[in-house]
N, C-alpha and C positions, 0 to 999 in steps of 0.2 A: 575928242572926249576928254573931259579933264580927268586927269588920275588923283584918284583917293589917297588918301594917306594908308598903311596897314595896317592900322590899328581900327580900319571902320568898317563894318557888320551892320548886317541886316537883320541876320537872324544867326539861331543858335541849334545845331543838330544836337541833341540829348543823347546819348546812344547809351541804355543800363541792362545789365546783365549781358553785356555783346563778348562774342567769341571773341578770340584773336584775326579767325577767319573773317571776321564780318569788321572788324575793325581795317584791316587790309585789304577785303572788300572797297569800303567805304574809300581810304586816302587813294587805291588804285583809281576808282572809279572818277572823284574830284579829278586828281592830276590829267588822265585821260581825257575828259570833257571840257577841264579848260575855261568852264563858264563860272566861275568862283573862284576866289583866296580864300586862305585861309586865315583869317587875325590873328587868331589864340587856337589853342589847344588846353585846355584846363582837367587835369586828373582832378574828381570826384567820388564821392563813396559812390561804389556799386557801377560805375561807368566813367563816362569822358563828357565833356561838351567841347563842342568846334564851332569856331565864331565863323560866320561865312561871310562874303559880301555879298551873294544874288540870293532875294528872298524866291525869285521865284524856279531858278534852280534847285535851293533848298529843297522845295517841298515837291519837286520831281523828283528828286533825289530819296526824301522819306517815302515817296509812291514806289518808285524803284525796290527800296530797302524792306519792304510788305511784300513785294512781291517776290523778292529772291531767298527770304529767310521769313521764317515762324516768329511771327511778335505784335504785338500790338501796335499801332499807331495813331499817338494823338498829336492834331495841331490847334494852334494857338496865337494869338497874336497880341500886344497891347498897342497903345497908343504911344509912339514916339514924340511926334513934333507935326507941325501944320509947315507946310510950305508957303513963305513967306508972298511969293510970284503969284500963284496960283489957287492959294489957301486951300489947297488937297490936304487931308489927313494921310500923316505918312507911319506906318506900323510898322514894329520890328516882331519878328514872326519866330515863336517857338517850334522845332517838331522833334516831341519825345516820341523815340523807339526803344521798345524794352522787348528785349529777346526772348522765347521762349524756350526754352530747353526739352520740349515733348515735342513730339512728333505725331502724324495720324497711325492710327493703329495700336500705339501702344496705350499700355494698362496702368491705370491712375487709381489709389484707392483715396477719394472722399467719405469722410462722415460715415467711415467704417464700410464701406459700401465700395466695388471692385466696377470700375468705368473704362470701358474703351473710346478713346479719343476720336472719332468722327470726322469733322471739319474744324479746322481753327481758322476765328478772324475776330473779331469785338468780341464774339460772343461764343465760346466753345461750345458746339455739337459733340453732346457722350452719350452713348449707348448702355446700359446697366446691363453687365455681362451676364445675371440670371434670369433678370425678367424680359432683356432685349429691349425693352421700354426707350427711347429717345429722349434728351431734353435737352436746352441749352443753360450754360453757364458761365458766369463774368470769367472775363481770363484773367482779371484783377486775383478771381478767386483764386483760380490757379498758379499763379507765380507766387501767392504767398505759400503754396505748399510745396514751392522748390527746395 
């Protein structure tokens, strides 16, 4: 297998609003697994990005990272370059995780209104703690009222 240079990446882990836990998480977990480098490391407002070199580790890795903490996860990909041999379209692969800081159970007040938090995944499940009423809401919404 030829070796890469370090400097080359497939994709990019976004990781905003992450603990220090989940950031040490994340570098134990790479070194442990062994199926990726790291290129870069790049401090950013509000989080980190890490250049990786397996796109398709990467995004086991952001499946992983929804599963073991509270956050959203979105992936993405663009268009890199065409392989010259084969003319495959070859993409460099985004996955932002943005951490949640609420938990199930506890009490959120929206739009004046007192919510207990339900289920979190895309889409928050709240319970309206007077009328008991159920409904779901962007978790977009919710990290802005961090």
């Amino acid at each position: 297998m030829n070796e890469r240079p370090s400097s080359y990446f497939e994709g990019i882990l976004q990781i905003r609003n992450g603990s220090p836990q989940l950031l040490a998480w994340v570098h134990k977990r790479i070194t442990d697994d062994n199926k990726a480098k790291v290129a870069k490391e790049k401090k950013v407002v509000g989080g980190v990005d890490l250049y990786l070199s397996d796109q398709h580790y990467l995004q086991s890795l952001g499946r992983k990272l929804s599963q073991q903490f509270n956050g959203i996860l979105k992936v993405s990909r663009r268009l890199h370059t065409v392989n010259k041999m084969t003319s495959k379209l070859l993409y460099r692969v985004t996955v932002l995780f943005q951490q949640l800081h609420w938990k199930r159970g506890q009490k959120v007040v929206i739009d004046g209104e007192e919510f207990e938090i339900m289920n979190i995944a895309q889409k928050v499940q709240v319970k309206n703690v007077h009328s008991g009423k159920r409904s779901l809401i962007d978790a977009d919404r919710l990290i802005r009222l961090q």
